[in-house]
N, C-alpha and C positions, 0 to 999 in steps of 0.2 A: 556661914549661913548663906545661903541662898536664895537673893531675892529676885520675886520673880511676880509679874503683871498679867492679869487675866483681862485678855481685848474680845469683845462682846460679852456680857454677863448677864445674858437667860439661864433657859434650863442646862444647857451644855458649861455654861462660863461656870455656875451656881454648882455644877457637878464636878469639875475641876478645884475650884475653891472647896469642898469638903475635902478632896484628897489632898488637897496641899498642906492644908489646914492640919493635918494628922500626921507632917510630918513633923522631925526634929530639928532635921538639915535642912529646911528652907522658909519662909517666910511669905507670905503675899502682901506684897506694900504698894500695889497697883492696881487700880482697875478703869479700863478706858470703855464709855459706852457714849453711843449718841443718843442716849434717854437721859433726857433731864430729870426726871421722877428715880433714877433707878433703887438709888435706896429706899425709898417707900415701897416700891414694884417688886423687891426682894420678898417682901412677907407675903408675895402672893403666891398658891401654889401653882408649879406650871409642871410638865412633861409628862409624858405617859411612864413612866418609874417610878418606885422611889431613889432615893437618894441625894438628888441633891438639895443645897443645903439651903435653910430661908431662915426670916429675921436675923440678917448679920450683922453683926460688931464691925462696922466700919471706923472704927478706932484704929491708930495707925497704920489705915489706907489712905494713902490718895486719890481720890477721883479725876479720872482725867475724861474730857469728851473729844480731845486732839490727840492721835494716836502718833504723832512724831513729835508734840511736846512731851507723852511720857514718854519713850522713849529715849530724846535728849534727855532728860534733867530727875529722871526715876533712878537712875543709877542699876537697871536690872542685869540681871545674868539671863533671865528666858522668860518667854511666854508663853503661857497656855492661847492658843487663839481660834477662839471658839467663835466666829463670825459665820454669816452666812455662805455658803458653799463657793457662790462668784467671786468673795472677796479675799478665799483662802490663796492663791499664785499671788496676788498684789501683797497683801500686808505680810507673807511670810518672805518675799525679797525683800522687802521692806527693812523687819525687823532683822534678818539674816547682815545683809549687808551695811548694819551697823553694830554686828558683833553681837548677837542676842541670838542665843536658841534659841528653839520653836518646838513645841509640842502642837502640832495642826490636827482638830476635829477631822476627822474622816467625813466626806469620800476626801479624798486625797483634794482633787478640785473637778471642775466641770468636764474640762478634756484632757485627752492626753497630753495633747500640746501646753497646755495650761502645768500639766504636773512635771514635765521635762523641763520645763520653765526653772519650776522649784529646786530638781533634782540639780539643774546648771546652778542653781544659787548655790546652794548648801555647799558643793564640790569649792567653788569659790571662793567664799567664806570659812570654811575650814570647819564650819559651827554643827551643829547638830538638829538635823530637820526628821522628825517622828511623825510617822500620821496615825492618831488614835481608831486604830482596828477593834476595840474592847477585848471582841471576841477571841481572838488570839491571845489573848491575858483571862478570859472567862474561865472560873475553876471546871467547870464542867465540860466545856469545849477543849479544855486544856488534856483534863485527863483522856478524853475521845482520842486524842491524836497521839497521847503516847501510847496507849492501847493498840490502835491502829499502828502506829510507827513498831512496836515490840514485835510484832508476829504472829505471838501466841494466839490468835485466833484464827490464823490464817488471813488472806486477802479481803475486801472489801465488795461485794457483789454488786450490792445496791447504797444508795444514800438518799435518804429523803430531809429535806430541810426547812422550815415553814414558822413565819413568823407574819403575825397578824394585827390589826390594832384599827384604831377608829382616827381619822383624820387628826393630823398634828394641826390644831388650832390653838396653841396656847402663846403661838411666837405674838412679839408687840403690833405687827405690821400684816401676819399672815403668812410671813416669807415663804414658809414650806410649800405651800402649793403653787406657789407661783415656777413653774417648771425652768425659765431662764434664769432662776436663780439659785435654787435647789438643786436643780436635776430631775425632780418630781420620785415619786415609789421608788422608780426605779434604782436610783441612784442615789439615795438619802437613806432608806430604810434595807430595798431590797439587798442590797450593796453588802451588808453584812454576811448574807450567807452567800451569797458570790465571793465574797474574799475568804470564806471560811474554806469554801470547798475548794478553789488554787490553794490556799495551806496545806489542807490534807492530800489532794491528788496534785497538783501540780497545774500548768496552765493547760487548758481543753483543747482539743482540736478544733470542736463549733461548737454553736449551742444553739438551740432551736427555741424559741418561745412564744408566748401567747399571752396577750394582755384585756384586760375590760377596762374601759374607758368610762369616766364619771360623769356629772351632768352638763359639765364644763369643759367637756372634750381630752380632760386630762386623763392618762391612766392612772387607776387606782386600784389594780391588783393584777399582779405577771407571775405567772409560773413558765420555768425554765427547763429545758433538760442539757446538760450537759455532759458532751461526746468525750468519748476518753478510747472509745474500743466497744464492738460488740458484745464483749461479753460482761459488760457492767452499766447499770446506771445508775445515774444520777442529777438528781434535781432538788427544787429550789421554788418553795412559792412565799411570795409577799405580799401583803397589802394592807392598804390602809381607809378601805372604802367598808368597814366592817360602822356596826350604829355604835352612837355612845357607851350604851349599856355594856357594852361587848367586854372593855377592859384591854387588857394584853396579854398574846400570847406567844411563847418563842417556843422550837420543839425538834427534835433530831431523829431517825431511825439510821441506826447503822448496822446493814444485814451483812453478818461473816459470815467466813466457812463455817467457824465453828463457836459464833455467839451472836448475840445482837444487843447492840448498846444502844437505849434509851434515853432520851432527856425530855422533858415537858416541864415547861416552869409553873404549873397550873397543879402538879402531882407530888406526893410526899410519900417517900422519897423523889426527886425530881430525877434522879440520875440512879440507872440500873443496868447492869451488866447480866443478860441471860445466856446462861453457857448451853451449848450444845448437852456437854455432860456436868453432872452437878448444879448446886444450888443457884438459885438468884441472888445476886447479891448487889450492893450500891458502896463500891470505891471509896477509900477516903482520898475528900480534894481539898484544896486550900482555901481557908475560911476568906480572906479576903475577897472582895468581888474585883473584874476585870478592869475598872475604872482606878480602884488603888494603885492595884497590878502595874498597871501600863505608866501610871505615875513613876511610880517606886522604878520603873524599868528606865525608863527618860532621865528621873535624878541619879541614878546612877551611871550612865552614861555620857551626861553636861559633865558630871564630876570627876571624869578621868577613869570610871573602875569599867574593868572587863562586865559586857553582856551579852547571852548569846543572842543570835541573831534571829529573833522569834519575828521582825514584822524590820524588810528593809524596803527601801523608798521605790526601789525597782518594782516590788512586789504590789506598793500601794497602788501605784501606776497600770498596773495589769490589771490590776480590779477594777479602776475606771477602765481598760481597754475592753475588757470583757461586758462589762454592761452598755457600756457602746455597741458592742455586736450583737448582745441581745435587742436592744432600742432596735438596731436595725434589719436584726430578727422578725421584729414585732411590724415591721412599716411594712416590710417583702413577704411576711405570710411564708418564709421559708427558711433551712438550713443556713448559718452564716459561718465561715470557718473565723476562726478567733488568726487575726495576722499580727 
């Protein structure tokens, strides 16, 4: 059995604790937070999703609010560590280098240098360092890319990628907006479909973008294009300056030669495949969502069994490199090559 501690438990810690919770092979006997309240704070709803999980049975958990007492004396095998985005390079050497894997919340961390940081640990330690992509475990994102990867429709022309929402206000402190600690849109939320589309195309030559900036000088919504060759595009818009009412939205277009794949989490069927010739129709994908996924992918992999290589730490790293050269996209008002 596998025991394993969840370090920050909001909406992200709370989202991990349901997928651990549904396993066989592991157990959650940890939880380290610097809220004193957190078990009452549980039954509150928070994040723009569902899923994750509230009113918990803290019955054989631990609470810890010192993250190198559990550590010493939890007796774990790995962590979920779900903290704010500045504190993802500290606490994953942290726990690395006392023999503990790590399942680290996405973005990877702030900066490159930050996540090369991690990547030197991990090599180190010998242990096992994951940074949760979702989307790369998403059933429907999943099946986009082995569609794309197969052929049968031919190449990829264009891609449009788009994911919307109303300010993430549900953290204890605010953290999300605060861009020194976040990353802000860009790198928090946007960051998803910039890691989607290096999965499916590989890394861009540049990428050019545009951002609107909120009342507090922060940007709160960027669209992207990214260069690959003149005869295909592709981009990427996020944001999170939409009103309350608005809800969430996440949604794909992918135009082939000879289909185009649809996703919209907003439509039923959400996921449809329109061929050039013949019917429309909507795939079957796997019922689990990306968050189990990506669990199931990690406990497999602490555990010794072969995985394939759907999300490596190189890769997380490029994804913060490339919203780096969007960011810096967005300051020069011009083309930036991705170095």
């Amino acid at each position: 059995m596998v025991r394993i501690g969840i370090v920050g438990f909001g909406f992200m810690g709370r989202m991990h604790f349901r997928c651990w919770s549904a396993r066989n092979d592991a157990r959650v006997v940890a939880v380290c937070d610097a809220n004193p309240n957190i078990k009452e704070d549980t039954q509150r709803a928070v994040g723009n999703i569902d899923g994750a999980a509230g009113d918990i049975d803290f019955t054989g958990i631990e609470v810890f609010a010192d993250f190198d007492q559990m550590i010493a004396t939890a007796g774990l095998d790995a962590i979920s560590l779900t903290l704010p985005t500045y504190l993802h390079a500290e606490f994953s050497e942290r726990a690395l280098s006392r023999g503990v894997h790590v399942l680290c919340e996405k973005p990877m961390a702030l900066t490159v240098g930050d996540c090369d940081r991690m990547i030197a640990a991990a090599r180190e330690s010998g242990k096992v360092l994951q940074i949760g992509h979702c989307l790369r475990f998403w059933p429907e994102y999943v099946k986009a890319k082995e569609l794309v990867d197969s052929g049968q429709y031919g190449k990829v022309v264009a891609a449009m990628f788009q994911r919307l929402g109303s300010p993430p206000g549900w953290s204890l402190d605010n953290w999300f907006v605060d861009e020194s600690r976040s990353g802000g849109v860009a790198l928090d939320l946007h960051i998803h479909d910039t890691d989607f589309v290096q999965y499916l195309f590989g890394m861009p030559k540049a990428v050019c973008s545009h951002a609107a900036a909120g009342p507090q000088g922060s940007l709160i919504h960027i669209v992207t294009q990214y260069i690959y060759g003149d005869d295909q595009v592709v981009t990427a818009e996020g944001g999170w300056g939409m009103t309350p009412g608005f809800g969430f939205e996440m949604s794909f277009n992918l135009i082939m030669e000879k289909a185009t794949i649809v996703y919209d989490l907003t439509r039923q069927p959400a996921l449809r495949v329109c061929p050039a010739a013949g019917d429309v129709f909507t795939p079957e994908v796997a019922s689990q969502d990306g968050y189990v996924r990506q669990v199931e992918h990690f406990a497999k992999a602490i555990q010794g069994q072969a995985v394939p290589p759907i999300i490596t730490l190189e890769q997380s790293r490029d994804s913060v490199k490339i919203v780096e050269a969007e960011k810096e996209s967005i300051r020069k008002r011009e083309r930036v090559a991705v170095r």
